[in-house]
TORZAMI-860653 format. One line per 10 residues: number of its first residue (from 1); for each residue z, x, y of N, C-alpha, C, O. Coordinates in Angstrom, 1 decimal, always signed. Last residue first. Layout:
REM residues N
NUM) Z/X/Y/Z/X/Y/Z/X/Y/Z/X/Y; ... $
//
This chain:
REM residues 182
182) -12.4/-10.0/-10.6/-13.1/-10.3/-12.2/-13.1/-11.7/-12.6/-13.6/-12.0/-13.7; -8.8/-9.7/-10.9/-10.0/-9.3/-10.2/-11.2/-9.5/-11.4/-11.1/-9.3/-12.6; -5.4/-11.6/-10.5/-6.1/-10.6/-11.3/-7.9/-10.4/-10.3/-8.0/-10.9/-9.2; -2.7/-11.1/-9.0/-3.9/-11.2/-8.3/-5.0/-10.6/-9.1/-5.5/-9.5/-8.8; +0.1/-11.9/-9.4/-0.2/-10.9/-9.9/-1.5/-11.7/-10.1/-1.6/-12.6/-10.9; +3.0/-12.7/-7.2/+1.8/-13.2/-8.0/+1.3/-11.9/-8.3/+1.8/-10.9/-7.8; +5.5/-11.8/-6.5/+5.3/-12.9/-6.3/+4.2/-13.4/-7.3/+4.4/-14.3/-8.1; +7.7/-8.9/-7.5/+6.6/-9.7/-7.8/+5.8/-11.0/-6.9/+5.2/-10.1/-6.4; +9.9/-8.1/-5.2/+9.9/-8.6/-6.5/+8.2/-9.0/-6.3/+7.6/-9.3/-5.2; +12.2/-5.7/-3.8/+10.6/-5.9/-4.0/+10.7/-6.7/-5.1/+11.3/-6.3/-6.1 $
172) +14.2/-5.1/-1.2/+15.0/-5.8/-2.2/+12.7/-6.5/-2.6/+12.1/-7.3/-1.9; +14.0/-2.3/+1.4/+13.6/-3.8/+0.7/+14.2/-4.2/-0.6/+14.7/-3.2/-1.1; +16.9/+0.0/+1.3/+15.9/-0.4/+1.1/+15.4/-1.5/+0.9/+16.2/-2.2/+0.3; +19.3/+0.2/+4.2/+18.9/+0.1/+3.1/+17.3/-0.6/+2.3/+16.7/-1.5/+2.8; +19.5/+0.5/+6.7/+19.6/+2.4/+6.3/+19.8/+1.2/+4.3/+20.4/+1.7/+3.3; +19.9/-2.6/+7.9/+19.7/-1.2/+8.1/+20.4/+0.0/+7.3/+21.6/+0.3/+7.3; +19.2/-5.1/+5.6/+19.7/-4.5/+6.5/+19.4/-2.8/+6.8/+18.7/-2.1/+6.1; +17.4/-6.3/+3.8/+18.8/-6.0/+3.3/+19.1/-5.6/+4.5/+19.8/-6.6/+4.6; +14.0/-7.9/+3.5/+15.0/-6.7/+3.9/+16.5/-7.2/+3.8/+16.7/-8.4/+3.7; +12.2/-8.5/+0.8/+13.2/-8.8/+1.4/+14.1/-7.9/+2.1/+14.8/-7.2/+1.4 $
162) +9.3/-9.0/+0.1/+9.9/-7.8/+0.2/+10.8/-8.2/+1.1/+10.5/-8.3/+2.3; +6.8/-9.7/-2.8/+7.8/-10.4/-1.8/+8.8/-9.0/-1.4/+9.1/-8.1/-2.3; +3.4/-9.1/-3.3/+4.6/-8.9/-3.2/+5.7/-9.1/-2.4/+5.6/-8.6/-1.2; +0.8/-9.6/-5.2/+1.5/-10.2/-4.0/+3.1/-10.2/-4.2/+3.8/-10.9/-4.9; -1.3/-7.4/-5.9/+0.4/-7.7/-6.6/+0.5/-8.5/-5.0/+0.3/-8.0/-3.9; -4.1/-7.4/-8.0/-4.0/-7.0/-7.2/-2.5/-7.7/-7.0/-2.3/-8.5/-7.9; -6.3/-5.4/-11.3/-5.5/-6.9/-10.2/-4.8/-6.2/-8.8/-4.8/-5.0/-8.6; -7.5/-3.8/-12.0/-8.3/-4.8/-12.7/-7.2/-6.0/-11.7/-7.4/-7.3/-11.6; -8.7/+0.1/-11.3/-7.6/-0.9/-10.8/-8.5/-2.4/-11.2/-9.7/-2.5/-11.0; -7.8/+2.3/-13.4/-8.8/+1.3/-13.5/-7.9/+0.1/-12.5/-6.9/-0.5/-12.8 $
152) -8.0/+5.7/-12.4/-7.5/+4.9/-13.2/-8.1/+3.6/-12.6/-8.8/+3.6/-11.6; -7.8/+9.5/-12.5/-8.5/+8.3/-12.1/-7.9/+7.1/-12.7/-7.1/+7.3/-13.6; -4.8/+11.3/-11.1/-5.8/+11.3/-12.4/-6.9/+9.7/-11.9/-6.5/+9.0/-10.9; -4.7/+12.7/-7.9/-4.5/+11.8/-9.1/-5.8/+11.9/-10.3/-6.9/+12.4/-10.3; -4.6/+15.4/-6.7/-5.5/+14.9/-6.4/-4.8/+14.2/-8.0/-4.4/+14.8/-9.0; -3.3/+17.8/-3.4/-3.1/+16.8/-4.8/-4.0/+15.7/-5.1/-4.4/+15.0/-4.2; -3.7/+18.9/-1.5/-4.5/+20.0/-2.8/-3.6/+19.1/-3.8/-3.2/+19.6/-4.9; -2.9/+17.6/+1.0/-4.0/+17.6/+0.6/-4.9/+18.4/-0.7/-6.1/+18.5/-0.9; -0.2/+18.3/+1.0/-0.4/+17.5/+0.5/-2.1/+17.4/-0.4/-2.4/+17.2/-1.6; -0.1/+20.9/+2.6/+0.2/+20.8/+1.5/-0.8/+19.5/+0.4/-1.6/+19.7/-0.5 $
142) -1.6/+20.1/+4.9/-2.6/+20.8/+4.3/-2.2/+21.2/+3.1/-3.0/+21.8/+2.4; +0.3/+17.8/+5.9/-1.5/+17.3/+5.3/-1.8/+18.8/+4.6/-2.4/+18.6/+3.5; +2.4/+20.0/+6.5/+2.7/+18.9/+5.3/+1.0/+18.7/+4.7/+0.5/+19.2/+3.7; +1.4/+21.0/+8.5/+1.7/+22.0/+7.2/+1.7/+21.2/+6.3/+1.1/+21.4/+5.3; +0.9/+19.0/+10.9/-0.4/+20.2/+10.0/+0.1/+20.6/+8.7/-0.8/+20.5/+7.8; +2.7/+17.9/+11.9/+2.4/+17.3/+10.1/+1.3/+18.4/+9.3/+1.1/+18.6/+8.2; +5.3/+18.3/+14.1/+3.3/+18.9/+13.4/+3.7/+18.3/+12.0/+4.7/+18.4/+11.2; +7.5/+16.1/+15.7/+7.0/+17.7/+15.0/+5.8/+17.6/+14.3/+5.4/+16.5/+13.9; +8.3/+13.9/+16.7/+8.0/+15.1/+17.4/+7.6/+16.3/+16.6/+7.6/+17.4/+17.1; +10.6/+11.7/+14.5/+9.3/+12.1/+15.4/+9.2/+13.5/+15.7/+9.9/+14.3/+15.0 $
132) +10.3/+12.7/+11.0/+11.4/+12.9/+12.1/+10.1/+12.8/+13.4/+9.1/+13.4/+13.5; +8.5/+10.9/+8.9/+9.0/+12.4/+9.2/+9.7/+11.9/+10.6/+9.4/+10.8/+11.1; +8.2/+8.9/+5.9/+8.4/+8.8/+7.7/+8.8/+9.8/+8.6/+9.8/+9.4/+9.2; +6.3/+9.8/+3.3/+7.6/+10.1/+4.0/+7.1/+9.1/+5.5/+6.0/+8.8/+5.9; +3.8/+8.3/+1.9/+5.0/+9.3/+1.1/+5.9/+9.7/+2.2/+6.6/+10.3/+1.5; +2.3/+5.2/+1.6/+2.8/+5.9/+2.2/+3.6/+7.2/+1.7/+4.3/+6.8/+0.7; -1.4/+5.9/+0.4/-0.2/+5.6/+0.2/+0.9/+6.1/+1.0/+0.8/+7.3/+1.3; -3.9/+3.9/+1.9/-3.5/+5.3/+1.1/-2.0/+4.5/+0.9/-1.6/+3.3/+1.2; -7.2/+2.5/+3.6/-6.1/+2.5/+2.0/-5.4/+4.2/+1.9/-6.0/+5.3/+1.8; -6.8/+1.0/+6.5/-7.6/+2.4/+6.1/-6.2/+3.0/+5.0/-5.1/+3.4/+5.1 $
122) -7.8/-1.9/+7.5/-7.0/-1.2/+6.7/-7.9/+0.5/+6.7/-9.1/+0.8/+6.7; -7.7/-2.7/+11.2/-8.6/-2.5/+9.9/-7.5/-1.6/+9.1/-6.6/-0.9/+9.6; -4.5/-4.1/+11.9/-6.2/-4.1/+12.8/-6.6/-3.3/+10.8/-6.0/-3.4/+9.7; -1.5/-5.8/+11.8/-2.6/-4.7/+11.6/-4.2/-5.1/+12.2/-4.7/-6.1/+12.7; -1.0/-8.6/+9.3/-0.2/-7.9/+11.1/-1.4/-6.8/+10.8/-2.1/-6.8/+9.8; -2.0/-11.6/+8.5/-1.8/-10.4/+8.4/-1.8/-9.7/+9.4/-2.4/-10.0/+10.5; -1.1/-15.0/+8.9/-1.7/-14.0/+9.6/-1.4/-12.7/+9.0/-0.2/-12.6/+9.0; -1.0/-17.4/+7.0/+0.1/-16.5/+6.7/-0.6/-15.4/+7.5/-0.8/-14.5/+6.7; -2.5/-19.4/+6.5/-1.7/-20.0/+7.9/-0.9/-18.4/+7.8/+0.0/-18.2/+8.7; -4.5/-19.4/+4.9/-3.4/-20.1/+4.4/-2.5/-20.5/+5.8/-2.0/-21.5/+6.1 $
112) -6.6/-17.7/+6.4/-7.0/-19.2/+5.9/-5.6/-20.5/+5.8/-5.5/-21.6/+6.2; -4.9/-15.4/+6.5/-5.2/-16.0/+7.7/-5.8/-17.4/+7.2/-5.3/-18.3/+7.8; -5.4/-14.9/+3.5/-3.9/-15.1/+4.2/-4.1/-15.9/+4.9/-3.9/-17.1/+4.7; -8.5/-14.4/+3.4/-7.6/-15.6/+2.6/-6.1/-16.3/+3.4/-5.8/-17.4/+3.7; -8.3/-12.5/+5.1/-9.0/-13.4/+5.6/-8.3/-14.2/+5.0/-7.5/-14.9/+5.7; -7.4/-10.3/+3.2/-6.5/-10.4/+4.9/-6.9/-12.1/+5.4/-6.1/-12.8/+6.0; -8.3/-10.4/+1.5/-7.4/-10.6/+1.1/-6.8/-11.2/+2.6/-6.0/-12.1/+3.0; -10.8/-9.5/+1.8/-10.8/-10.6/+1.2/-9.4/-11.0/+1.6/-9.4/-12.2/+2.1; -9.9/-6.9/+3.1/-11.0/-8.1/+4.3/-10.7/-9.4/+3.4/-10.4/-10.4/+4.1; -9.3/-5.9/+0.6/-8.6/-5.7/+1.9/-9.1/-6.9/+2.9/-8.4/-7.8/+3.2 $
102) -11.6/-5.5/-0.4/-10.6/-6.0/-1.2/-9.6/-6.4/-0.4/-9.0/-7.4/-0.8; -13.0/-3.3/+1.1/-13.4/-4.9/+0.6/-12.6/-6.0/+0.2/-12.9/-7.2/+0.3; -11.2/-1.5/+0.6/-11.7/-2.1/+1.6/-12.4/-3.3/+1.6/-12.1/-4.3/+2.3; -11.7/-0.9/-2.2/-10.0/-1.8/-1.3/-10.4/-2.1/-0.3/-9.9/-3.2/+0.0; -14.1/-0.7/-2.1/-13.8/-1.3/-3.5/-12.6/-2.0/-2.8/-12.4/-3.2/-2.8; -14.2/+1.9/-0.8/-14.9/+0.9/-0.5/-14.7/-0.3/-0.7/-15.1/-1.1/+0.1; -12.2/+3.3/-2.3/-12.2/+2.8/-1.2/-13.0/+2.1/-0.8/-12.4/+1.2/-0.2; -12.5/+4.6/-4.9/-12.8/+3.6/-5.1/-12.1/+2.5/-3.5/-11.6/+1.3/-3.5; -11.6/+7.8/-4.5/-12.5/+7.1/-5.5/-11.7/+5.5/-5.5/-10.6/+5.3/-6.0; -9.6/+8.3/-2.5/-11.4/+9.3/-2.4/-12.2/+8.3/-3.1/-13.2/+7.9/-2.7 $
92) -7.2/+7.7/-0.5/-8.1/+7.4/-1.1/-9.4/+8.0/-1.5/-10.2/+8.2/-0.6; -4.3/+9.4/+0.8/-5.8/+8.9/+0.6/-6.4/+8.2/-0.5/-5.8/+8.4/-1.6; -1.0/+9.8/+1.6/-2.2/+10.3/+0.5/-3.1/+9.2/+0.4/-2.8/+8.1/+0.0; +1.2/+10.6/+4.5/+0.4/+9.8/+3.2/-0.8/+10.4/+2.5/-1.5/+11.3/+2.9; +3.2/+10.2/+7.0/+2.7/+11.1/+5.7/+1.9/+10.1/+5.0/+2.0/+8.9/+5.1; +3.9/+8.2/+9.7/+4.1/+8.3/+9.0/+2.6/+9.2/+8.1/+1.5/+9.0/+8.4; +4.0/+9.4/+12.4/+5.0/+8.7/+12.3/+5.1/+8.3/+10.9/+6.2/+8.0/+10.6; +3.4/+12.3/+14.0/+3.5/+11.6/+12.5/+4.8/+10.6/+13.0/+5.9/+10.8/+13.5; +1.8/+14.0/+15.7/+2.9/+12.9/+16.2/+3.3/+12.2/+15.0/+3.7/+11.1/+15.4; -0.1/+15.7/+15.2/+0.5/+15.9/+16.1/+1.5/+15.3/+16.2/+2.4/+15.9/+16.9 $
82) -1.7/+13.3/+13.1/-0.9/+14.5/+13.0/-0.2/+15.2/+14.1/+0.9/+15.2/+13.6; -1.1/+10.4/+14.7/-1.7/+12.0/+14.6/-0.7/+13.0/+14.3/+0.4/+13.4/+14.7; +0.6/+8.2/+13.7/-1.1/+7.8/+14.7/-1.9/+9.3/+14.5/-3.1/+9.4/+14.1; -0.3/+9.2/+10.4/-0.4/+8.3/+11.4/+0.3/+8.0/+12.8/+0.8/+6.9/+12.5; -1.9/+11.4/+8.4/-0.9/+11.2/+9.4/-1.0/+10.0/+10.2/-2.2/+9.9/+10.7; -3.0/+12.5/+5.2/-3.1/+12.2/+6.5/-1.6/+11.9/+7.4/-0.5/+12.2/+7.1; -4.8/+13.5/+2.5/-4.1/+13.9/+3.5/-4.1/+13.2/+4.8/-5.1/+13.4/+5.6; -6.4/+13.4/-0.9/-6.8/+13.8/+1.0/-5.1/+12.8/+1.5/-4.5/+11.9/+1.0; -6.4/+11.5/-3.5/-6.6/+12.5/-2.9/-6.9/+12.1/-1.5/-7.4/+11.0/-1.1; -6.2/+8.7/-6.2/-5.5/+9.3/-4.6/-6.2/+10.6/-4.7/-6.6/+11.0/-5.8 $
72) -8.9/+6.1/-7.1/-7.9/+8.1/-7.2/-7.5/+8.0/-5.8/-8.0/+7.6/-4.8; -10.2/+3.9/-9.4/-9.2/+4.7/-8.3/-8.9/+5.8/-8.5/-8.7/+6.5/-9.5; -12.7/+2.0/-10.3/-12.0/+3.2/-10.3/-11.7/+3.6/-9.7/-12.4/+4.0/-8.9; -12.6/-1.8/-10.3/-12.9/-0.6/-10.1/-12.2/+0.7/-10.3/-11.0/+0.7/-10.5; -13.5/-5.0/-11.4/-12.6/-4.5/-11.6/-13.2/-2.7/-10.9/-14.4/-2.5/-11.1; -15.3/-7.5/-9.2/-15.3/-6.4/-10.1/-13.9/-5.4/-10.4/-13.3/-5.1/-9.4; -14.3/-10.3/-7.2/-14.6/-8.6/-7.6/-14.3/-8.5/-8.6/-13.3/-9.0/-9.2; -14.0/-12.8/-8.0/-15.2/-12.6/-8.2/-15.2/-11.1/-7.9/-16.3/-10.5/-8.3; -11.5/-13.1/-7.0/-11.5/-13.8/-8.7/-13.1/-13.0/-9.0/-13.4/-12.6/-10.2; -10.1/-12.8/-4.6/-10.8/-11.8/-5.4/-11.3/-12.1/-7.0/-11.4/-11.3/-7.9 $
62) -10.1/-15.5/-3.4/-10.4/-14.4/-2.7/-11.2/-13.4/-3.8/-12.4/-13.2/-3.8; -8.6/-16.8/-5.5/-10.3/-17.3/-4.8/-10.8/-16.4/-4.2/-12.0/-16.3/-4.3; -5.9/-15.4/-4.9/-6.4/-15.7/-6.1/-8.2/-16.1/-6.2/-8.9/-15.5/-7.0; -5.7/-16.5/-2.0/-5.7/-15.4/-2.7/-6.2/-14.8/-4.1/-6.9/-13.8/-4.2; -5.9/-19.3/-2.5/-6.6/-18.5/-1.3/-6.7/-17.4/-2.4/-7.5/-17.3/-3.3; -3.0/-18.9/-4.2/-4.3/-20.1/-4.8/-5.3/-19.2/-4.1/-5.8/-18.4/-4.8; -1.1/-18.6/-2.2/-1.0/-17.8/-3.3/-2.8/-17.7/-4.5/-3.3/-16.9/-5.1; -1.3/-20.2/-0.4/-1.4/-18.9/+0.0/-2.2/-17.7/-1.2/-3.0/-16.7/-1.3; -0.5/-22.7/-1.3/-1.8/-23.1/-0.8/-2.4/-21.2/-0.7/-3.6/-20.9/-0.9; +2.5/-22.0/-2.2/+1.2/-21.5/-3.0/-0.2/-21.5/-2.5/-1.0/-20.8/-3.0 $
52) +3.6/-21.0/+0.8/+3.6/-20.0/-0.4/+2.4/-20.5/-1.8/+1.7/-19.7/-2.4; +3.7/-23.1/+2.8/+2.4/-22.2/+2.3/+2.2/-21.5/+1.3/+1.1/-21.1/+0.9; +6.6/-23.4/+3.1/+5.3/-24.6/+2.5/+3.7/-24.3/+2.1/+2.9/-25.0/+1.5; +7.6/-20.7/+3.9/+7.7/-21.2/+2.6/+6.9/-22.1/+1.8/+6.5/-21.9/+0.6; +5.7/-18.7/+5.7/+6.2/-20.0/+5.8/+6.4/-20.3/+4.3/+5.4/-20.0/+3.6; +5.4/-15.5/+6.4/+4.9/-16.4/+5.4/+5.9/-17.5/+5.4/+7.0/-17.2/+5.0; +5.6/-12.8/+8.2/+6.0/-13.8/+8.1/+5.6/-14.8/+7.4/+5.0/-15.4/+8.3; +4.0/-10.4/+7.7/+5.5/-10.5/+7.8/+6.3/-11.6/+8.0/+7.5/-11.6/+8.0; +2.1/-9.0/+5.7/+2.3/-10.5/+5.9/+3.5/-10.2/+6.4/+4.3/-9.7/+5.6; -0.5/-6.8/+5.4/+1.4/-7.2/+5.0/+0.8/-8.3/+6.4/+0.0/-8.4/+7.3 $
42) -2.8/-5.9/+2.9/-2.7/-7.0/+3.7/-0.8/-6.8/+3.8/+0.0/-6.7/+2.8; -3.1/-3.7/+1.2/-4.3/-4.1/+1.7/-4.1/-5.0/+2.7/-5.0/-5.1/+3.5; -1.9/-0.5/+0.2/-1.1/-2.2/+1.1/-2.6/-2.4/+1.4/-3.3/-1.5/+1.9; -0.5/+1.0/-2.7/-1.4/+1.1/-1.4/-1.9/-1.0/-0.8/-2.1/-2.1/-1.3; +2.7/+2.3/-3.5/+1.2/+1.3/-3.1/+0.5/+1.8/-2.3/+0.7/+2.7/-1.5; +5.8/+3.0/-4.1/+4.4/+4.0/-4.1/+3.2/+2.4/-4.4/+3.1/+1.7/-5.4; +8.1/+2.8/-5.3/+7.9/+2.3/-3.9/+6.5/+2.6/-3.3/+6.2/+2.4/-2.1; +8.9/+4.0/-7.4/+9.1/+2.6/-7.3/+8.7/+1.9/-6.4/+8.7/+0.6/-6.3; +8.9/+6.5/-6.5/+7.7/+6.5/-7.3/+7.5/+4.6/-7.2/+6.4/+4.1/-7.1; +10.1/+7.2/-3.1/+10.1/+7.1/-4.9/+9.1/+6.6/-5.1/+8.4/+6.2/-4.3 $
32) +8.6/+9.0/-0.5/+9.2/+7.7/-0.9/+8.9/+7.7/-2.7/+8.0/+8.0/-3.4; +11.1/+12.1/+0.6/+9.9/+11.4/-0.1/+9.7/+9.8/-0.3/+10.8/+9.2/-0.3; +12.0/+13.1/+3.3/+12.2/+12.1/+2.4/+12.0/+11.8/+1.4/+12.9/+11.1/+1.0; +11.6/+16.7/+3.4/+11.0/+15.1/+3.5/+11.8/+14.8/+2.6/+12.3/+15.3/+1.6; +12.8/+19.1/+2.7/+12.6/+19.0/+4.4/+11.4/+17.7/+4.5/+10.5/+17.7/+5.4; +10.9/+20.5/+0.0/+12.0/+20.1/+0.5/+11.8/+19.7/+2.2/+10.7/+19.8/+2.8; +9.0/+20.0/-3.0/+8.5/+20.1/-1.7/+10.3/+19.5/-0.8/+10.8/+18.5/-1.1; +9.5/+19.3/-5.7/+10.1/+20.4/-5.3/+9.9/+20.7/-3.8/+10.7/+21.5/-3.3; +8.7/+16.5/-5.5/+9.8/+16.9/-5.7/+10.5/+18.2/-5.1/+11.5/+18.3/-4.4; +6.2/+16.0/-5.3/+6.2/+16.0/-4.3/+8.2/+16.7/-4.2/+8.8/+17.2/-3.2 $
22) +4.6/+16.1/-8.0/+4.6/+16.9/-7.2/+5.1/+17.7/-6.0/+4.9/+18.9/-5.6; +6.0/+13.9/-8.8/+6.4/+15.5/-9.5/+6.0/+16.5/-8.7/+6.6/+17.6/-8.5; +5.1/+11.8/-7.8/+6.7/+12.4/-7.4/+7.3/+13.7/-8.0/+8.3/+14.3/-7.9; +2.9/+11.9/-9.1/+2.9/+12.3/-7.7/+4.2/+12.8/-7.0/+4.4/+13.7/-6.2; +3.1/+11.3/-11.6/+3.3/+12.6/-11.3/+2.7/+13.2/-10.0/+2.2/+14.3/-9.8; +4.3/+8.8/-11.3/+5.6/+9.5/-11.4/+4.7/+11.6/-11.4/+5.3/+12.6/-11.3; +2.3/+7.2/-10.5/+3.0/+7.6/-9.6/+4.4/+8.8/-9.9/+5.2/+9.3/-9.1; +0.6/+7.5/-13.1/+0.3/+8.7/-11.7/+1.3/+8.5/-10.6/+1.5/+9.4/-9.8; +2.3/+6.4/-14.5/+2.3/+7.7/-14.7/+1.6/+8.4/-13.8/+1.8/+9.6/-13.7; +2.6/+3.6/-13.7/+3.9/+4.2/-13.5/+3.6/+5.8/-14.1/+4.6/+6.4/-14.3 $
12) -0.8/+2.9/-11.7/+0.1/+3.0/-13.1/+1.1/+4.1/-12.6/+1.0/+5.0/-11.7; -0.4/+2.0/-7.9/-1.0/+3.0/-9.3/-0.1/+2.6/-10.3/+1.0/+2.0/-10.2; -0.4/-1.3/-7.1/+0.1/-0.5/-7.6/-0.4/+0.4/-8.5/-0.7/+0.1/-9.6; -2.3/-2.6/-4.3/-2.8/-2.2/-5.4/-1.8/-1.0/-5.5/-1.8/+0.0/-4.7; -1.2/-5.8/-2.6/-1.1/-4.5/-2.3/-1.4/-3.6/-3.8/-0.7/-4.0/-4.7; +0.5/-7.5/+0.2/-0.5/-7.8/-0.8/-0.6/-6.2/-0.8/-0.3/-5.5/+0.1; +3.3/-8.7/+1.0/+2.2/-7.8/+1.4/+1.5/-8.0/-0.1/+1.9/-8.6/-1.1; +6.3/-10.7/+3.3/+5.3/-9.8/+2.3/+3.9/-9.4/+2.2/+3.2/-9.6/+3.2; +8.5/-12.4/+4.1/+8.1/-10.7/+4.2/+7.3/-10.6/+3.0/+7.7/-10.3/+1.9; +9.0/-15.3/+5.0/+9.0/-14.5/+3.8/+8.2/-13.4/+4.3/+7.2/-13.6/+5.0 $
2) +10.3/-17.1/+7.5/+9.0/-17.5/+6.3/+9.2/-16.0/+5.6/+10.1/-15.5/+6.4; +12.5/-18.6/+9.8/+11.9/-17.3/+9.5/+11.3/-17.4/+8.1/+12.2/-17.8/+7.3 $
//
């Protein structure tokens, strides 16, 4: 079994901590911590050890030639439907195009290295709860959706190793590479 991980654009530690400010007094969710707040362009769930740098290298070739760009969280959603949330999250407004692109680079490179990315097209946000099946997200998206981050310069991208621990505990997240842009 090869290595759990994702490629993926961390906000700075002060829009995530005043996302968790927001999201604090909101009761009846999980929330996910501030430590745990991305947005995932590529997860990898299985990565072969002998590929880790041929992987690492790809990736790095991938985005060496984008441009650095402007990000913002805002807008609201649900996944598969609101009607059915399996998981909460916060959007992208400013500078999706930019991950989307960045996302295709990244997914493609993987698949180059031998490390397939799991998923169909990215659509960038962040996760914030996994709600209880069966119940309406309507109230939560139409909360959520009147938060809107400060802007900020995304200039790299984090290949990150995420080792699970077992059940009802969190991944164990370290670094792997740090995917500058530009």
């Amino acid at each position: 079994m090869g290595r759990r991980m994702f490629v993926a654009v961390v906000p700075p530690e002060d829009v995530r901590e005043d996302l968790a400010a927001f999201l604090e007094p909101r009761e009846g969710m999980r929330w996910t911590p501030p430590d745990r707040m991305h947005v995932t362009l590529a997860f990898l769930p299985d990565v072969p050890e002998r590929i880790l740098e041929p992987l690492e290298e790809r990736l790095r070739t991938a985005v060496a030639d984008l441009q650095p760009f402007a990000c913002r969280l805002a807008g609201a959603g649900a996944f598969p439907h609101p009607d059915r949330p399996a998981v909460l999250w916060l959007g992208v407004d400013r500078g999706r195009a930019e991950l989307e692109l960045a996302a295709r680079r990244v997914r493609g490179a993987a698949n180059d290295a031998g490390a397939g990315p799991e998923g169909q097209r990215v659509v960038p946000h962040v996760t914030l709860a996994r709600p209880a099946r069966g119940r309406s997200a309507l109230r939560w998206i139409r909360v959520l959706d009147t938060y809107r981050s400060r802007e900020w310069r995304v200039d790299e991208l984090e290949l990150i190793d995420s080792q699970l621990l077992g059940r009802g505990r969190r991944p164990l997240r370290e670094v792997a590479a740090r995917l500058p842009l530009g």
